[in-house]
N, C-alpha and C positions, 0 to 999 in steps of 0.2 A: 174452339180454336182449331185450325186449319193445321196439316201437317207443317205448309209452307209458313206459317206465322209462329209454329213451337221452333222450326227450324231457325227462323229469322231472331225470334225470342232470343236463343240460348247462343246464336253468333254475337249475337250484339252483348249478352252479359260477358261472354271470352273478353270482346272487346276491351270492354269498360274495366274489367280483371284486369287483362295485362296490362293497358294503360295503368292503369294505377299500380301495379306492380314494378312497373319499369321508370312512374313517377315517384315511386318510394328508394326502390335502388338510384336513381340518380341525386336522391336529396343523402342520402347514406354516403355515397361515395363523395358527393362535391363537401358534405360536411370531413370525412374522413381526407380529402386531399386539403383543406383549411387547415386542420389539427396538425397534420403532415407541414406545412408550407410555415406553421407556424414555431412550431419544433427545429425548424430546419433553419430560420431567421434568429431563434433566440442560441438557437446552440452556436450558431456560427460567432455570432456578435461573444459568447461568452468563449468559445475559444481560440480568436485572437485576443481577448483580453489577456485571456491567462496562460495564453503562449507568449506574450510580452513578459505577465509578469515571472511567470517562468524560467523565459532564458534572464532575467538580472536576476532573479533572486540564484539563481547555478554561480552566475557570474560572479557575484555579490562572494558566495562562499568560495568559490575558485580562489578569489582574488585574495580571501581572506587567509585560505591555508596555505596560499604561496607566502603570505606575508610571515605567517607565522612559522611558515620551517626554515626562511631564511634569517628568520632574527631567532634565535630561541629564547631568549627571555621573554618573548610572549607566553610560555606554559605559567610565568611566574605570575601571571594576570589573570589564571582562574580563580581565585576565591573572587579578585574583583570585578570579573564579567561576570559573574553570579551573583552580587550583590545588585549588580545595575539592572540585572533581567530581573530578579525578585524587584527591585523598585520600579519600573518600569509597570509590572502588571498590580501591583498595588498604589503608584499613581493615577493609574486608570480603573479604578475602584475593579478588576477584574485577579480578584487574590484568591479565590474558588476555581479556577480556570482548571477544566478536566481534558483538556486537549483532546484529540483524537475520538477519545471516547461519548466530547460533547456531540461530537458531528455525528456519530452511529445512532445514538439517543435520540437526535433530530430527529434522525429520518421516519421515526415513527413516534413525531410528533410531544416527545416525550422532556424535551430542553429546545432554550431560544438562544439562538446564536448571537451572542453581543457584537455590536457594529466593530467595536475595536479589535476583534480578534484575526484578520487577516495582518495588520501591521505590527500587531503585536509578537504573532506567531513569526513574521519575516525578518524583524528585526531580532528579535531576540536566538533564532536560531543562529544567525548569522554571527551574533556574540560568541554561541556558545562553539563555533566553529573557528571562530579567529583564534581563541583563549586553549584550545586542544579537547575539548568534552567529546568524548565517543560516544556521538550520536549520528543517527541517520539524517536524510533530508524527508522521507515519504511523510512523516508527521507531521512537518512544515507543507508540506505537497497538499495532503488530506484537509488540512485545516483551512489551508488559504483558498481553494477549489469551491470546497462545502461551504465558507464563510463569504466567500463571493458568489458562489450560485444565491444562496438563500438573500442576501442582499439586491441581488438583481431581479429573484421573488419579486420582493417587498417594495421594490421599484417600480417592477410593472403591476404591482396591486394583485398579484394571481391568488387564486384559493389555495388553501393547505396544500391539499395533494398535487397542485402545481410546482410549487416552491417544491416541494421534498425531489421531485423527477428533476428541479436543475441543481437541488443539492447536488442530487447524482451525477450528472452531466458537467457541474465546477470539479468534484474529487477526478473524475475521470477526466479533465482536460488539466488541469495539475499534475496531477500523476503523467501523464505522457508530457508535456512539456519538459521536465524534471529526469524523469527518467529515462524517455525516448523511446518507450514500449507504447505504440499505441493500442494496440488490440491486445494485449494482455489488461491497459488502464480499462480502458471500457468493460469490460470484465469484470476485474477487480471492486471496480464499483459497486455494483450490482449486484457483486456475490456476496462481500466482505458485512455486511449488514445483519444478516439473517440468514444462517448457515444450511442450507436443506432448500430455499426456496431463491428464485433469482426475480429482480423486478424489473422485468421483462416491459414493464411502460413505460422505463427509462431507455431502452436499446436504441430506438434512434437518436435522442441527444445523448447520451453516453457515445455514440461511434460519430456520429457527427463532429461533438465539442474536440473529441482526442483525437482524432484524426489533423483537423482543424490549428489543432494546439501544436502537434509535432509537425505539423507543416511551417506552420510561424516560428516554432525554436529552431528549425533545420535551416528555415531562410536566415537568422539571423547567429548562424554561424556552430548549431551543435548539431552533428548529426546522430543517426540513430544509434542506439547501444547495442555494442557486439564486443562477442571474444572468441578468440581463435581456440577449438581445440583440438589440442597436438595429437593427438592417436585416437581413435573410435575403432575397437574391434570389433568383430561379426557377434549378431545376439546368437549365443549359442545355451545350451543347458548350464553350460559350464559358468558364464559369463552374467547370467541371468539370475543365478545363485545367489552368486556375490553381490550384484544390484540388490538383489533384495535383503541380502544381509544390511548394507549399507540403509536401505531403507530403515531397517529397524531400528540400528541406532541411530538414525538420525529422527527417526520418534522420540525415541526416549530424551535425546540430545534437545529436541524442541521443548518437549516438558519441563526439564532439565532449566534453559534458558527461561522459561516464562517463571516458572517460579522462584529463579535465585531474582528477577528483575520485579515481580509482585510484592516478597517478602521485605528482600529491602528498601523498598518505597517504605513499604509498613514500619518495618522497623526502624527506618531513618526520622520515619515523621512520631514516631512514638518517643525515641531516644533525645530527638531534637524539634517540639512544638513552632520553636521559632525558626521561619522560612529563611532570615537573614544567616542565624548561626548554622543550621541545616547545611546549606549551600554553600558556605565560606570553608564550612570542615570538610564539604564532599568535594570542593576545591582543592584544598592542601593535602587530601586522602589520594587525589589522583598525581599531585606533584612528587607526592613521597612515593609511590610507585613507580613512575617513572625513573629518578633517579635510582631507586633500589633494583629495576630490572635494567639497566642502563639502553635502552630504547625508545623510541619513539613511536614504533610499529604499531601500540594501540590508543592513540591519541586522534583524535577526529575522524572523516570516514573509513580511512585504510584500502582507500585505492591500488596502493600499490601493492599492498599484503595480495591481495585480491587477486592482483592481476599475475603475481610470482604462483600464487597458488595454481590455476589455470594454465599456469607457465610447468607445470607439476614441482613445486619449491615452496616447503611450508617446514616448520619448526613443530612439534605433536604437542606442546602444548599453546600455541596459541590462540587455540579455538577457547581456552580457557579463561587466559587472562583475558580476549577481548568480552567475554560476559561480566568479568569483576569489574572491568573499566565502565562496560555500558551501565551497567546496576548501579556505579554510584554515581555516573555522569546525570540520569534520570532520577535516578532515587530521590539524591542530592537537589532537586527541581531545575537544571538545566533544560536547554529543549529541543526537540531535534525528533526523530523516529527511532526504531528499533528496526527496521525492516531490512535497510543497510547493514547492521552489524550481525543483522541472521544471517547475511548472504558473507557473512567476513567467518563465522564460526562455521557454515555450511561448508565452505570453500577449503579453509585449513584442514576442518577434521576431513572430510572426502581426500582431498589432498594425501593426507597419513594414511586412512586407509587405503588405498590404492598403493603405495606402496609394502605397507602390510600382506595384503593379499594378492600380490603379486598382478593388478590390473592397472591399467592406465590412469597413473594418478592426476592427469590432466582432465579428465572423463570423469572421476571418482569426483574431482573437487568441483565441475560443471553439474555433476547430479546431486552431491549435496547441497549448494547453494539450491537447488530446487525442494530438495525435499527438505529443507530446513524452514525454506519460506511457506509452504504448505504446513510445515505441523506447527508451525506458530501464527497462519494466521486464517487457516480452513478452511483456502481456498484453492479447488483443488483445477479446476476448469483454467483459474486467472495463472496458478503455477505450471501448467500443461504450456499458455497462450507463452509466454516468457522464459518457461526453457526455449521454441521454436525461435523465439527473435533475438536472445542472446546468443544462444550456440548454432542454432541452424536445424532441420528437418533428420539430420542423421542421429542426431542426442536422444531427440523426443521416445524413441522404444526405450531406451535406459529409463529416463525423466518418469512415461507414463508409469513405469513400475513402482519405484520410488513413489512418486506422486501418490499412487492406489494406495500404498501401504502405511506411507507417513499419514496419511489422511486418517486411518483406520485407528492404528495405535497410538496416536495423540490425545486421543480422544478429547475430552470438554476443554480441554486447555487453552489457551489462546495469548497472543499479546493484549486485547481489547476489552475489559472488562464488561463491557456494555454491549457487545455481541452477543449475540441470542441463538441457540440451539433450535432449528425449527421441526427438526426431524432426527430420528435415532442416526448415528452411526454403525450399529450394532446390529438393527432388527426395521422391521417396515414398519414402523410405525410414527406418529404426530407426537412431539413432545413440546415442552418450552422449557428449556433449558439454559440457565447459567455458565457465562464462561466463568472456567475456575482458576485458581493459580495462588 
């Protein structure tokens, strides 16, 4: 062969190479923009769903605590909104119901989400909100997101691992409807599952769906969550101390909280087997406290405790009694979240400490709510995303501290028993690890 035909030879194998390499990249990318295009249609359709059902179910509870603190003889209806929730989920043969913790299970395939649990989670929080139970709304959020993605699965026929990424994508457009943090919810999702590892194949329906969601709750009349706070000093050695003192006890404060809310679950269901009498006694347990501390301040979410605290105005032990109210409002099998009443115990105690130690107690109860919501639920990325959108971009050097530190000292603890350790805390290494409490 000819110099000129090895020449012509190995042009034309180039050829026939690159062609085919540029016909393989274009079949990669036109498959990867389908996969894209496809993600982008089902997140959307799921978070105008559950930015609908979002802003009624806020509504639904608005409507329902205005009702109840202008009548007060509504508190005298707890044992009987707990009988009717207990009936409610045992008419519907769903009397095993693990809430929040079914959906974490899900996602690694581990439990099947019963079709009834979006209305049952909606309706029955909303009892336990009209009747005074101090509970959150994120565990009505989580459940009704997760039980509506995995049904919209099941709709479109998708494989396992489909379904599990719109689980993701329903918690995450939930959660920002509800709460009005979008980029903290898509987060949140992602993170809150499996502690050490994020699932990174949910991030575009995860940002898409909650985007999507607080755009449809903001059009129909809620806008985003914020709070003003009154002083931020300069981070200085001085100031930076103190944050991190505060972090610590808001470690131990997180521990603290999961476990008095793990035990007496335990103990309630051990002391009282039957769910009707359980619930009717952790009804009139919450009446007689009430009258005995003669307040109202920890009866349902405590918005306004909340917002007095960030006002820097807190009372030093209400971080306390709002854990005895939530323990037997959940204990008791009411239903609702805890996520909210961390942010109601983060906020008081920061609150006292800041005045304690001489710093800004509007600041102090802005960075507890952060670091309380990190050591109870180990999520340290989604609590960084949510100090930024509640307080604003000047907090976050406080928040980041806290955040590193609660994160640290909480160690396995968590609200979600069904969360999973995938990584040390401690050390670099792979674990699988139990939440404990």
């Amino acid at each position: 062969m000819s110099v000129f035909d090895r020449l012509r030879h190995k042009s034309a194998e180039r050829f026939y190479h690159a062609r085919g390499w540029a016909m393989r990249w274009s079949f990669h990318t036109l498959l990867q923009f389908r996969l894209l295009l496809r993600w982008v249609v089902f997140s959307l359709i799921l978070g105008c769903v559950l930015g609908v059902v979002g802003a009624a179910f806020v509504w639904c509870i608005s409507f329902g605590t205005e009702l109840r603190e202008a009548h007060q003889w509504c508190y005298l209806l707890l044992p009987v909104g707990g009988l009717a929730i207990v009936f409610l989920y045992r008419v519907t043969h769903d009397k095993h119901d693990k809430g929040t913790n079914m959906i974490l299970a899900s996602l690694r395939s581990e439990a099947q989400l019963p079709v009834q649990m979006a209305p049952l989670i909606f309706i029955s929080t909303i009892l336990t909100h009209f009747v005074g139970g101090s509970a959150g709304r994120e565990g009505a959020a989580l459940q009704l997101g997760g039980s509506l993605g995995d049904l919209f699965g099941k709709a479109l026929q998708l494989r396992e691992k489909d379904k599990r990424i719109l689980i993701h994508a329903g918690m995450s457009a939930a959660f920002s409807s509800i709460f009005r943090t979008p980029i903290a919810a898509a987060i949140f999702a992602m993170e809150v599952g499996c502690v050490g590892t994020m699932q990174y194949a949910a991030l575009v329906p995860c940002v898409i769906a909650s985007l999507t969601a607080s755009f449809v709750a903001e059009k129909l009349g809620y806008p985003l969550a914020h709070f003003d706070v009154l002083e931020i000093p300069a981070l200085t050695p001085g100031t930076a101390a103190k944050t991190l003192l505060l972090g610590i006890f808001c470690a131990a404060l997180s521990i603290l909280f999961c476990v008095v809310l793990h035990r007496t679950e335990h103990g309630m269901k051990k002391l009282l087997p039957n769910p009707y009498l359980r619930i009717a006694a952790a009804g009139t347990a919450l009446i007689l406290l009430g009258v005995l501390l003669h307040t109202e301040n920890y009866y349902g979410i405590g918005d306004d405790v909340i917002h007095n605290a960030i006002g820097g105005q807190a009372v030093w032990y209400a971080f306390l009694f709002k854990m005895v109210f939530t323990a037997i409002t959940l204990g008791g099998g009411f239903k609702g979240g805890e996520i909210v009443p961390s942010f109601f115990v983060g906020a008081t105690f920061g609150c006292v400490f800041g005045h304690v130690a001489g710093m800004s107690p509007s600041l102090c109860a802005a960075v507890g709510m952060v670091a309380l919501f990190c050591g109870v639920t180990n999520c340290p990325l989604a609590s960084l995303f949510i100090s930024a959108e509640l307080f604003g971009m000047q907090c976050v050097p406080y928040c980041l501290l806290v955040v590193a530190v609660s994160y640290l000292l909480s160690g396995y603890y968590g609200l979600y028993k069904e969360q999973r350790f995938y990584y040390s805390k401690f050390s670099d290494e792979h674990i699988h690890h139990k939440t404990r409490g």
